[in-house]
C-alpha positions in Angstrom: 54.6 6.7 6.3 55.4 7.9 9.8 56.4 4.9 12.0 56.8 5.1 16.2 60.3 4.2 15.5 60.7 8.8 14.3 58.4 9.6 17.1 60.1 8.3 20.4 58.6 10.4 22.5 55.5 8.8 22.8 56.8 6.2 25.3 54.9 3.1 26.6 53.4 4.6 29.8 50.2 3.6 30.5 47.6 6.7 31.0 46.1 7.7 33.6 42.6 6.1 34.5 43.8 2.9 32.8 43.1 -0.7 33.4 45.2 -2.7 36.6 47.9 -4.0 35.6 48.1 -7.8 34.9 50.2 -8.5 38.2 47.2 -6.4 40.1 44.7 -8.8 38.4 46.5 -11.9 38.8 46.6 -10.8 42.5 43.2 -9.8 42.7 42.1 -12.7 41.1 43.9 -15.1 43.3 43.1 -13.7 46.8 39.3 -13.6 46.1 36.9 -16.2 46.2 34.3 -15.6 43.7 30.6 -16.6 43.3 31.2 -17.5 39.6 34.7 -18.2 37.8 33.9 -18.1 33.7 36.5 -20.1 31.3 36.2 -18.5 28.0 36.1 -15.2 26.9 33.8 -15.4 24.0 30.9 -13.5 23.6 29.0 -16.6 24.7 31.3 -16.1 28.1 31.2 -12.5 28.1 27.1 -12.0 28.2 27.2 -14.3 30.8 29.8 -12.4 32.8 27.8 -9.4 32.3 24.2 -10.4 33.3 25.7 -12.2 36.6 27.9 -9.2 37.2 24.7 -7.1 37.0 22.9 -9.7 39.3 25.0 -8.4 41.9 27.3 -11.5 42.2 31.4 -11.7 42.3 32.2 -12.6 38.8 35.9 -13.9 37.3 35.9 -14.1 33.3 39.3 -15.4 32.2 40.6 -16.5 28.6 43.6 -18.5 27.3 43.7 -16.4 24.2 42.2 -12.9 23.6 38.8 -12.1 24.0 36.6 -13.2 21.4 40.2 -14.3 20.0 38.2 -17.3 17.7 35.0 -18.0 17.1 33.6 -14.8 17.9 35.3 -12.9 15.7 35.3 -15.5 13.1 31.2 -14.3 12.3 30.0 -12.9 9.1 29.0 -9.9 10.9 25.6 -10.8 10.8 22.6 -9.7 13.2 19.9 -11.2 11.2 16.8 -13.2 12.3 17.4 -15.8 9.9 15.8 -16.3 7.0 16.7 -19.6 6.1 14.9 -20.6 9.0 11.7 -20.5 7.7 12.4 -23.3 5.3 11.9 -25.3 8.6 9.1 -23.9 9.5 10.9 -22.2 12.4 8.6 -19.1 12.7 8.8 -18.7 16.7 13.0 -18.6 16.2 13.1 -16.1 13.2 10.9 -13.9 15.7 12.8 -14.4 18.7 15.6 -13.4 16.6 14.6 -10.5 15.6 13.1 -9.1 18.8 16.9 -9.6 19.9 18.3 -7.8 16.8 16.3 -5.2 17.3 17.0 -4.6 20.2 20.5 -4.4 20.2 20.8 -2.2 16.9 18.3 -0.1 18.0 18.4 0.1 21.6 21.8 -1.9 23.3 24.5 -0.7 20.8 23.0 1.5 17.8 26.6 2.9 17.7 28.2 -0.1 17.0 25.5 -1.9 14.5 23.8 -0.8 11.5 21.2 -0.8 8.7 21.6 -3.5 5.9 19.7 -3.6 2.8 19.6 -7.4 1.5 19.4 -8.5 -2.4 18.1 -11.9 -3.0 18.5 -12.7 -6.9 16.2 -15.4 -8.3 18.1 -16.8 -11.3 16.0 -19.1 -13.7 16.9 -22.2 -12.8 17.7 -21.6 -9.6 16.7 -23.7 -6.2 13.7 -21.1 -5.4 11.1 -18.8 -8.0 10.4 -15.8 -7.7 6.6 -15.6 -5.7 8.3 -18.8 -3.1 11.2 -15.8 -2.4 8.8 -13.1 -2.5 6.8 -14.2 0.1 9.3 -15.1 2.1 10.7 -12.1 2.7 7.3 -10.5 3.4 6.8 -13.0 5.9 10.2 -12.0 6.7 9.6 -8.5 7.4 6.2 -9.5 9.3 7.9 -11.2 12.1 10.1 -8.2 12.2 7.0 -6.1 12.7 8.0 -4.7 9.7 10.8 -2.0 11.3 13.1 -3.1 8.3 10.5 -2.4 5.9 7.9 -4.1 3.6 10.0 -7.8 2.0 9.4 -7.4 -1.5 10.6 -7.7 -5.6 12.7 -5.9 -7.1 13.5 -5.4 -10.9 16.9 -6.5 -11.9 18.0 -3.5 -13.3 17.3 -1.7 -10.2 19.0 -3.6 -8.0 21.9 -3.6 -10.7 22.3 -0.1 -9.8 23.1 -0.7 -6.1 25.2 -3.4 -6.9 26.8 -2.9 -10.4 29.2 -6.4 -9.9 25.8 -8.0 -9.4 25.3 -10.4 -12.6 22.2 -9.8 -14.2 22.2 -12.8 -17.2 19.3 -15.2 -16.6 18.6 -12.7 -13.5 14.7 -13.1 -13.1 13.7 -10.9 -9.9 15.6 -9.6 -6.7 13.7 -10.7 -3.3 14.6 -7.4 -0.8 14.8 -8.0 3.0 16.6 -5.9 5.7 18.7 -7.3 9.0 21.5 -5.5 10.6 25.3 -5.8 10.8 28.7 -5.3 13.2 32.1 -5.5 13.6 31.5 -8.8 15.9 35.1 -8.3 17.5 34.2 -4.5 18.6 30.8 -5.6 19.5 32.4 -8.3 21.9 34.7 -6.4 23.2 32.5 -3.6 24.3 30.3 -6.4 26.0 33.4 -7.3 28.2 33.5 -3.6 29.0 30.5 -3.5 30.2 30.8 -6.6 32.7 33.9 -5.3 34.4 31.5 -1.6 34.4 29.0 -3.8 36.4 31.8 -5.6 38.2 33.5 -8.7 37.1 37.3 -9.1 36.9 38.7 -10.3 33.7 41.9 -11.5 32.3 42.9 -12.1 28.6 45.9 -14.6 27.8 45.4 -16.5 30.8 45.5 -20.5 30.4 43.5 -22.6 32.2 45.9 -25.8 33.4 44.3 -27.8 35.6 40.9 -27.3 37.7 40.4 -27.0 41.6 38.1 -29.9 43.5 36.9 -29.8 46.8 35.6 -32.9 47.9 34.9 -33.7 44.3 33.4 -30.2 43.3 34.6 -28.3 41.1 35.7 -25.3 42.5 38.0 -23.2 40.8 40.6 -23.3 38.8 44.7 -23.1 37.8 45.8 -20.7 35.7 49.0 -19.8 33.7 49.8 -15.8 32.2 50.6 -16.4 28.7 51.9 -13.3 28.6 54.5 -13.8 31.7 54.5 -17.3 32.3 53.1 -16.8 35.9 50.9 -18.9 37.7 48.2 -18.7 40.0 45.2 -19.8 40.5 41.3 -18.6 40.8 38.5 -20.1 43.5 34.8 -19.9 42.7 31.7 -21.5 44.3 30.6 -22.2 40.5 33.0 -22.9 37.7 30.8 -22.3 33.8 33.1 -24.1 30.9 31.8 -21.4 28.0 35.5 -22.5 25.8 33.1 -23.0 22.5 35.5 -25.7 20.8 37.2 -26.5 23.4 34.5 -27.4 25.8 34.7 -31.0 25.9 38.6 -30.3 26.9 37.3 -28.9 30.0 35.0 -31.3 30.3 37.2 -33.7 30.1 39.4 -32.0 32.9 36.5 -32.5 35.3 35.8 -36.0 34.4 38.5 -37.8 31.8 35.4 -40.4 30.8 33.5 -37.7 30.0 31.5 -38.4 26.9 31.9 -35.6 23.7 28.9 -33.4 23.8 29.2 -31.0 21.2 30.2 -31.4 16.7 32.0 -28.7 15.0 31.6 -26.8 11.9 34.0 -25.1 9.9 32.5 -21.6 8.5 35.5 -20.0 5.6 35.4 -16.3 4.8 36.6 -14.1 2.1 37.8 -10.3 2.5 38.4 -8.7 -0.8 38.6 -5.3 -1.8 36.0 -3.8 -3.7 35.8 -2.6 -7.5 32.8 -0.5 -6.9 30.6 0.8 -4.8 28.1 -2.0 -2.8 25.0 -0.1 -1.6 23.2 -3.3 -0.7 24.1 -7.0 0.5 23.5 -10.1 -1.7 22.8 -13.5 0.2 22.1 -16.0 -3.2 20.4 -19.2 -2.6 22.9 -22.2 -3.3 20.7 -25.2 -2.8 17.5 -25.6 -0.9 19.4 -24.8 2.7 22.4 -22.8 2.1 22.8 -19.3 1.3 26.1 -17.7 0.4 26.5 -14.3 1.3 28.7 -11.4 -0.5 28.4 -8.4 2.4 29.8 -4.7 2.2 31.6 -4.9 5.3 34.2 -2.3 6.2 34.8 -0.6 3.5 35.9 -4.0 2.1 33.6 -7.4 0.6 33.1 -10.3 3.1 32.6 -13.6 1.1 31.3 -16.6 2.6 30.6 -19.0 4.1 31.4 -22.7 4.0 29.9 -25.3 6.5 31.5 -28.6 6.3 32.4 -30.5 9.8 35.4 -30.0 11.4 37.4 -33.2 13.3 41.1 -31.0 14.0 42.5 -28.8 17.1 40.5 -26.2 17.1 43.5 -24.1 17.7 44.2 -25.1 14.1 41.4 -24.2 11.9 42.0 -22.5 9.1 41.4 -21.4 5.5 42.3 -23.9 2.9 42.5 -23.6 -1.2 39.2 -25.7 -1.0 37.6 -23.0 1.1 38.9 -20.3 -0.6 37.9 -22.0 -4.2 34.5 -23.1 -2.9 33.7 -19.2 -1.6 34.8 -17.9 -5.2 32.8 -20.8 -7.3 29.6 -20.1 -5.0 30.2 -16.2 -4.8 30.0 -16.3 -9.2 26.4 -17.7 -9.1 25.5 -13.9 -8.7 28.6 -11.5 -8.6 31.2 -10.6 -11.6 34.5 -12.6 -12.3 36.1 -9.1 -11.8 35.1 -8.3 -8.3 36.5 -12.2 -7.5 39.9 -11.9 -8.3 42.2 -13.6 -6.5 44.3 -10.6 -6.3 41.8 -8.8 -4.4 41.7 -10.9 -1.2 43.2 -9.5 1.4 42.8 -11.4 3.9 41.1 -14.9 4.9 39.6 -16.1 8.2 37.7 -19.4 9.6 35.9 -20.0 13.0 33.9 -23.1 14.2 30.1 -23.5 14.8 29.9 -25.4 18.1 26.9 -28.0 17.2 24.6 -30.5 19.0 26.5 -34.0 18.9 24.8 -36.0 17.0 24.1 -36.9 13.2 23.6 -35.7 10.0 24.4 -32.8 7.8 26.0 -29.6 9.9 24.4 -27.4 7.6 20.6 -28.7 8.5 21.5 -28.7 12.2 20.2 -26.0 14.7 22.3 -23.6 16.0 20.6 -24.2 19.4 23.0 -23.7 22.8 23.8 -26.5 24.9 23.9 -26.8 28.7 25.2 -29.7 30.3 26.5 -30.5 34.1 29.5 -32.5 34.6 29.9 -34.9 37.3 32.2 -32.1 38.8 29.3 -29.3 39.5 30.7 -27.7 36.7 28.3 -26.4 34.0 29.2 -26.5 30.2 27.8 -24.3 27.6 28.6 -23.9 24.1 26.8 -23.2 20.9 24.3 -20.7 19.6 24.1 -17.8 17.5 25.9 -14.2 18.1 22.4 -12.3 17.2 21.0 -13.8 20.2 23.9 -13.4 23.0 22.0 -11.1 25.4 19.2 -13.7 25.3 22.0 -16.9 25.9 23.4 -14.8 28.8 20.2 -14.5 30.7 19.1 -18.1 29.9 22.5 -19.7 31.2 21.8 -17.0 34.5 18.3 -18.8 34.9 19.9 -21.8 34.8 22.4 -21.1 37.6 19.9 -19.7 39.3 17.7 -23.1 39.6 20.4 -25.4 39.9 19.9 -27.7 42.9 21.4 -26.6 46.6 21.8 -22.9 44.9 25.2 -23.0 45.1 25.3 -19.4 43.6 23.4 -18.7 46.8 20.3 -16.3 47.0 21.8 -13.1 47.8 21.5 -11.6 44.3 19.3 -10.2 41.7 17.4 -12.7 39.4 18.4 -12.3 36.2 14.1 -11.4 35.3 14.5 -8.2 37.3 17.1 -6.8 35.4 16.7 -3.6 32.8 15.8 -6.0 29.4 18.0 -3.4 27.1 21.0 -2.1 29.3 22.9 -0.1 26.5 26.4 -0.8 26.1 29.8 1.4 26.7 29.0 4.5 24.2 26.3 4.3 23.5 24.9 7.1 21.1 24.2 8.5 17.6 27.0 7.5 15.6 26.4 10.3 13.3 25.8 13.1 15.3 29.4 10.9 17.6 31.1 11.5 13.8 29.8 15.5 13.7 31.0 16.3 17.0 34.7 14.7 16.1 34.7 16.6 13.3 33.8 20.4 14.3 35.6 20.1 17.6 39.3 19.1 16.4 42.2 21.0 17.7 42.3 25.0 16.9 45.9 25.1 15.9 46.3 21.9 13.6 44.6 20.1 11.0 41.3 18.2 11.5 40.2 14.9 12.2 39.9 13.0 8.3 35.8 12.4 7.7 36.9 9.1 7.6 38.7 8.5 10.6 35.8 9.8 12.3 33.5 8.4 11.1 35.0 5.3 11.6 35.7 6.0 15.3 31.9 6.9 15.8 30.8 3.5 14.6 33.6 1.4 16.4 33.5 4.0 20.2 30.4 5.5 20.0 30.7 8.5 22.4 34.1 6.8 23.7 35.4 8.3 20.4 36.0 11.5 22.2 38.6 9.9 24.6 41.0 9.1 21.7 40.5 12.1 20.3 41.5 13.7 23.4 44.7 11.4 23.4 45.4 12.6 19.6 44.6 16.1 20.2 47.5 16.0 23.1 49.9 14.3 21.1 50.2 15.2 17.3 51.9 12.0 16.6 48.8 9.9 18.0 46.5 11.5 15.8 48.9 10.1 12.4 47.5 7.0 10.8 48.7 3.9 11.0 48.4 3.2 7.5 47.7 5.8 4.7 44.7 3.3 3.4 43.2 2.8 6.3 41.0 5.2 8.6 42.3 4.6 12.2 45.0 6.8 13.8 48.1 5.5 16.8 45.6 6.9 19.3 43.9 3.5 19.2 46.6 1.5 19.9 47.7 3.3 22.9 43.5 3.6 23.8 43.9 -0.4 23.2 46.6 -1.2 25.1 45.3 1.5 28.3 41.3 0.5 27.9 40.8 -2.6 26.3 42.7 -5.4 27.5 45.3 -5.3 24.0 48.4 -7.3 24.7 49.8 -8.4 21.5 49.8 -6.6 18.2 47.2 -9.6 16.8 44.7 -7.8 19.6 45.5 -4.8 17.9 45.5 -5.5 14.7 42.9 -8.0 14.3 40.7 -7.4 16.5 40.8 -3.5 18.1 41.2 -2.2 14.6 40.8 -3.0 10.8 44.6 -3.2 9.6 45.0 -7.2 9.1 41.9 -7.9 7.3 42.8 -4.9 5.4 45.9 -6.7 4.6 48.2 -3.9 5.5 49.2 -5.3 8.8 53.3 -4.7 7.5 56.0 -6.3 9.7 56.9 -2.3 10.1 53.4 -1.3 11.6 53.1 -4.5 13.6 57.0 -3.7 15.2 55.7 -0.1 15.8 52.6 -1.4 17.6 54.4 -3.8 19.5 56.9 -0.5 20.4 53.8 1.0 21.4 52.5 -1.6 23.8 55.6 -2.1 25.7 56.6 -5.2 23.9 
């Protein structure tokens, strides 16, 4: 494998139309006074940054880790109305849902979202028959206006031959439904993209330390570069706590009596690699509420996932042998012993469901966001679901809007009069995106791999055509970065210039696909530290 190590010449410059530096930043950020300072760069955070940057007002969005660094991209990839809703009788929220998952893989980010075909086995003696199942996916598809399709049965042999690790012993019927899914961490990241399009400043690896009062307002905060040890600080007429797990910290920064607000739940997932070909996703009923889901997700199977509460540091979470055992017992209710060895996990990942405070199971409770004011001014948000996160940003901006004395003023767009499906960065036809990359490679030189572009079409959209510009001009960009994996140097230099990447965990985890690959070497991670200036 070619490392950076035999290919000095690439340097560490930053190219040309690149992001500020993080000196500019902290200077720009310190200097201004802005009409709303966000702590947390989530996508909870982010869609909030975005809608109020597109309302026209000053917006700072600053994170002490990366962005979506935990719990959003910690997801199961999922834009799905929720079918276990229903079992509530929570027919208004599966709709809502839906309406938003629509939207965005069809209108907001088609390039970066896509079809999935669900399996629902019935197995006899299982928490659900057949008809129950059968009409719930129908009902399913109605509230989706039927775009996915017509819920219905399917014979187990059939669906055996879109999943041959499905088991099909004591396999009665397969329920079919369709929802969408994404690569939450690309998705996220193309979200923050867009705010700083529309205007907001934003800095990654930036700790919040302590919080700014003026005569007992919140107004701001102080701020420490992880990444240099500077510190500065950021003023804001508003201050909005969106720090998911963490928000009661905050909280407590404004007011140290300051009563916890929020319960966490621990979701565990699984990657594996796969021993055949997955052309649809199961989601198997485990008991009456919970479904576990086995999704074909990059190439790779995502297992999962658990939901038990969660009392730690958040900044600790993480998988454990009961997890992992508990994913691979639940997963065999419905897939083969040989697609669950343990030798095929590559790699294992946990984030935490920000809950309602308050009793009772975590996997009955609602996934509903919560907005609370502190005695500060400042406003707290947390909790939700990642379908949703255009909706969350627009109702947190219709909050702001009607808090008392306006002190966002009124010199900016409502949030009501803004376009309902403003696409994101790249937006475009990830096929024809994946055509284009491969008929107009280089004339001297080989092409672009079908895979590589095709994986750059659904991870860029039309931005694919800037790395492939920076691979076409440098031969050593275009190399992989792993020969089992589809993406090429040209992203780690497009991630350090264009998307805020300042550690080789951005890179790897979260810009590309090499850790949950497992092939995140301590050779490749050295070369993409090389490559970021590190």
């Amino acid at each position: 494998m070619t490392t950076l190590q035999s290919v000095p010449a690439l340097g560490t410059h930053p190219a040309s139309g690149s992001l500020p530096s993080r000196a500019e930043t902290r200077d720009r950020l310190s200097k201004a006074t802005y009409d709303l300072l966000v702590i947390g760069g989530g996508i909870l955070g982010i869609s909030t940054a975005w809608h109020a940057a597109q309302s026209g007002l000053r917006v700072a969005l600053v994170d002490a880790g990366d962005f979506a660094g935990a719990t959003s991209s910690a997801s199961s990839k999922l834009l799905h109305g929720g079918l276990r809703y229903l079992q509530t009788g929570a027919v208004k929220l599966v709709a809502e849902n839906h309406f938003e998952r629509r939207a965005v893989s069809r209108q907001v980010a088609p390039h970066l979202a896509n079809p999935l075909t669900f399996y629902l086995p019935v197995y006899k003696g299982g928490p659900h028959g057949a008809a129950k199942l059968g009409a719930g996916v129908f009902a399913y598809s109605a509230l989706s206006a039927f775009g996915d399709g017509v819920g219905h049965l399917l014979s187990p042999a059939k669906a055996a031959q879109d999943v041959p690790e499905l088991r099909t012993d004591n396999l009665k019927a397969v329920a079919v439904y369709g929802d969408d899914q994404m690569n939450d961490a690309r998705m996220a990241l193309m979200t923050v993209r867009a705010a700083v399009d529309a205007g907001a400043t934003v800095l990654n690896h930036a700790e919040v330390t302590g919080l700014r009062f003026t005569r007992g307002r919140v107004t701001g905060a102080e701020l420490k570069d992880r990444t240099s040890g500077d510190e500065f600080g950021v003023s804001a007429r508003l201050v909005l706590n969106a720090t998911g797990p963490w928000v009661d910290h905050l909280r407590k920064m404004e007011d140290p009596n300051a009563a916890p607000s929020i319960r966490l739940s621990k979701g565990a997932h699984l990657v594996l690699k796969r021993t055949a070909p997955w052309k649809a996703a199961l989601a198997t009923p485990i008991d009456k509420y919970r479904i576990t889901f086995a999704l074909p997700w990059e190439d790779m199977l995502l297992l999962g996932t658990t939901d038990e509460e969660y009392e730690g540091d958040p900044g600790q979470v993480e998988v454990t042998e009961k997890d992992t055992a508990q994913i691979l017992d639940e997963a065999a209710f419905s897939i083969r012993d040989q697609q669950l060895s343990r030798d095929l996990i590559t790699y294992a990942f946990a984030g935490l469901r920000v809950l309602p405070g308050g009793p009772g199971d975590t996997s009955k409770a609602k996934r509903e966001t919560v907005v609370t004011e502190g005695r500060g001014g400042m406003l707290s948000v947390a909790g939700g679901k990642w379908t949703t996160f255009r909706h969350i940003g627009r109702t947190v901006m219709r909050k702001l809007e009607q808090l008392p004395g306006h002190p966002l003023g009124e010199d900016y767009e409502s949030v009501s009069t803004l376009p309902k499906r403003l696409p994101l960065p790249g937006i475009a036809n990830p096929n024809a995106v994946a055509h284009r990359l491969l008929v107009d490679g280089p004339a001297p030189g080989p092409r672009m791999a079908a895979d590589t572009a095709k994986h750059l079409a659904t991870h860029y959209g039309s931005l694919s055509f800037d790395i492939a510009r920076m691979a076409n001009d440098n031969p050593d960009l275009a190399r992989r970065i792993h020969p089992d994996a589809p993406e090429i140097w040209a992203q780690v230099a497009y991630a350090r210039d264009h998307e805020w990447a300042e550690t080789a965990d951005d890179v790897l985890r979260r810009r590309t696909t090499l850790t949950i690959r497992g092939l995140a070497t301590d050779e490749i991670r050295a070369d993409v530290e090389k490559l970021l200036g590190k």
